[in-house]
Steps between C-alpha positions, in 0.01 A plus 500: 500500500495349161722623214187493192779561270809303608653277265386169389664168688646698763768276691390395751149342448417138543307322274150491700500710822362820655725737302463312165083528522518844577746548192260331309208711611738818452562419154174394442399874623764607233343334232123624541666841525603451161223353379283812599785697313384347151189729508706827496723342245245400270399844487788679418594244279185556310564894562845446373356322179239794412749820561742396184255476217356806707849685469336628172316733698595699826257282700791225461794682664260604786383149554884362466607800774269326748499162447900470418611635855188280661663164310804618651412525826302130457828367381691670781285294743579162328877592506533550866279178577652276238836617589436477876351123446813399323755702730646725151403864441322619149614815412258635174779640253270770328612746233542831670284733404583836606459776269220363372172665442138349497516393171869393434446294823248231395744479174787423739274242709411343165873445398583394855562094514458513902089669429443232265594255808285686680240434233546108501529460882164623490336276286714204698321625816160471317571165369746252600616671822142514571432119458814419688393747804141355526623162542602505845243698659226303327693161600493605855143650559345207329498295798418741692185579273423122496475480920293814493245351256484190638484655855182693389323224250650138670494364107643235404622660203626768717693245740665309224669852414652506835634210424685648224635790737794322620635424138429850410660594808824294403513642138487861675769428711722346220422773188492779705864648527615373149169678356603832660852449409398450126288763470822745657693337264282585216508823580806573547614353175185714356598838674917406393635566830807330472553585118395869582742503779755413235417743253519788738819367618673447218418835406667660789799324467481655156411839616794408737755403269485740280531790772778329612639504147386894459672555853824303390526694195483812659714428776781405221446819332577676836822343535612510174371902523687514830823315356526720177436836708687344794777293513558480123586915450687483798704260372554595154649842673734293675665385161480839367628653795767195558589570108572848508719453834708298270556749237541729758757312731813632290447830409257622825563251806221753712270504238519137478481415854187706546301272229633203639333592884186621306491141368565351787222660669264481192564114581412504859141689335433222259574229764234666733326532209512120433385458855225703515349257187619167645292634856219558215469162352608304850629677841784337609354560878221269370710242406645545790306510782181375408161729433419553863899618571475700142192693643654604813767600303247753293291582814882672647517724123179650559480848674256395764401230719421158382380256763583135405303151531636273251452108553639379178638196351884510417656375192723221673792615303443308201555659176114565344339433859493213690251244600385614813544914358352719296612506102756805368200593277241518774724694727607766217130559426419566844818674564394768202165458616569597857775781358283681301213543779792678731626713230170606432457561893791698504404724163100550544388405809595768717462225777731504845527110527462202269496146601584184313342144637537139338426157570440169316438254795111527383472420166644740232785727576349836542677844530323802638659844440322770670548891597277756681586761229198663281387221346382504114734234320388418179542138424460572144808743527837407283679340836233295662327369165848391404547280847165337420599408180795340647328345775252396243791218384481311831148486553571800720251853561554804624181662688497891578298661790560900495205714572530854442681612845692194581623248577617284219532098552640319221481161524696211305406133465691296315383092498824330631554151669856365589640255242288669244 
């Protein structure tokens, strides 16, 4: 069965053969598709044209609330072709228009650089593409045409077009695929896939960023928070305590005594103290261990069973990760990701088992965090929203299933190749 839409110059085909006519007449299908297109286009082109000066008055924004989603879904069509003929993918980058209402939407469509595409891929279709797309249908039914005609008259005049079949015939064979190829071209530089595709991602990195930056900032204020409240008084009653033993030490040896093994414990407090926000910012068991020995290690903390299936890359015991294992950053994010989901288990779910699976031998390294509790995790909530974010920084996303009832599957992808 023949791919219509496979890309152009596929490896593989010889110059003149079987497979390279029936290319030929497959793309030559392609292109009378898209000439027929050009009728459509002209008309909401045209459409397109009347509804602004018809803004003025309400019949404008109805006219724009048909014909605007209709150029879309043109448009749509010459993405997935063009894009299939030249093996890329054409993803529209439209301004999102939720919220809107009937009339603030045609205002939004009007600002919207990707609608104006739109707009112009239309008229291309009507005009140029058109011209381009009739050329190799015409170029091969000529000859055809030609025999016919002179089958039925026997003219001479008829004949001598025969004749010119086999050139026409040759200049079909040659034009063909670089005709189709130019008009895909032309449209995607039209329609801006590439450029679009950079926009949108070069806004989420920004998005990205500055969550990450939000999320950093907050994550210092925690530990400076938990320091000062921490560590920090705990220490500074050490001195005091430690000061007043000396004052002490002459005149009330018991009195003094007592303050110093207050201090001393006060110190064994702030160094558990100290712990508990080094285990914050990086748990030693991570560093130790790896991510899928650090999640075993939280699965045995957790006051109910946890069945394990973890195939995950280690970090080779190179400082920052190694070639062939996953990066410190990558495995904290997960690690958080993966610790927050239990917690939660254990505090809302009411469940009576959770399970924990992971595996990047097929593609992406992907967590999933489950529980047969009663279901209803909000992935908007403080906790979760806060792992996206972080996730966010590696390209990663966090995806929540929890119908009302149960269960709850979390699931965590995170792009990662070795050496990366």
């Amino acid at each position: 069965m023949v791919d219509v839409l496979a890309p152009i110059g596929s490896p593989g085909l010889k110059p003149v053969d079987g497979p390279a006519a029936v290319d030929r007449l497959r793309l030559t299908a392609v292109a009378l598709g898209s000439a027929l297109a050009a009728a459509p286009a002209l008309a909401l082109g045209i459409l397109t044209v009347l509804s602004i000066p018809l803004a003025l008055v309400t019949a404008g924004f109805v006219l724009a609330l048909g014909v605007v989603p209709a150029t879309e879904a043109l448009t749509r069509l010459h993405r997935r072709v063009s894009g299939d003929l030249l093996g890329q993918r054409l993803v529209p980058a439209y301004a999102d228009t939720t919220g809107t209402t009937v009339v603030t939407r045609p205002v939004r469509w009007l600002r919207d650089p990707a609608r104006w595409r739109d707009f112009a891929l239309c008229w291309f279709s009507a005009t140029g593409g058109l011209a381009m797309s009739l050329v190799p249908p015409v170029l091969l039914a000529a000859p055809v045409t030609h025999l016919v005609g002179a089958l039925v008259d026997g003219g001479v005049w008829w004949w001598s077009l025969v004749l010119l079949g086999g050139p026409l015939l040759l200049v079909w064979w040659v034009v063909t695929p670089p005709l189709v190829r130019a008009r895909a071209l032309a449209e995607r530089g039209i329609l801006g896939g590439e450029v679009a595709a950079l926009h949108r991602r070069v806004e989420e990195v920004t998005s990205s960023r500055a969550q990450v930056l939000d999320s950093s900032a907050a994550e210092v204020r925690r530990i400076e928070r938990d320091l000062h409240d921490g560590a920090q008084a705990r220490i500074a009653a050490v001195g005091m305590h430690v000061g007043l033993a000396e004052k002490l030490v002459a005149t009330d040896p018991d009195a003094a005594v007592a303050l110093l093994r207050e201090a001393r414990e006060t110190t064994v407090a702030a160094l558990e103290d100290l712990r508990s926000v080094v285990r914050g910012i990086h748990p030693p068991v991570l560093a130790d261990r790896g991510l899928a020995g650090a999640v075993e290690a939280l699965a045995l903390t957790l006051p109910l069973p946890v069945t394990l299936s973890l195939d995950l890359p280690g970090r080779g015991g190179l400082p920052g990760g190694a070639a062939g294992g996953l990066p410190a950053p990558v495995e904290s994010a997960v690690y958080f990701a993966v610790a927050e989901c239990l917690a939660n288990t254990a505090k809302h779910a009411g469940a009576t088992r959770a399970w924990v699976s992971g595996s990047s031998r097929q593609g992406p390294l992907r967590v999933v965090v489950g529980d047969d509790g009663c279901g209803g995790a909000d992935p908007a909530g403080s906790g979760l929203a806060g792992i996206a974010r972080r996730l966010a920084a590696f390209d990663g996303t966090l995806a929540v299933d929890s119908p009302a009832g149960g269960p709850t599957v979390v699931t965590v992808e995170v792009p990662w190749r070795p050496g990366r």
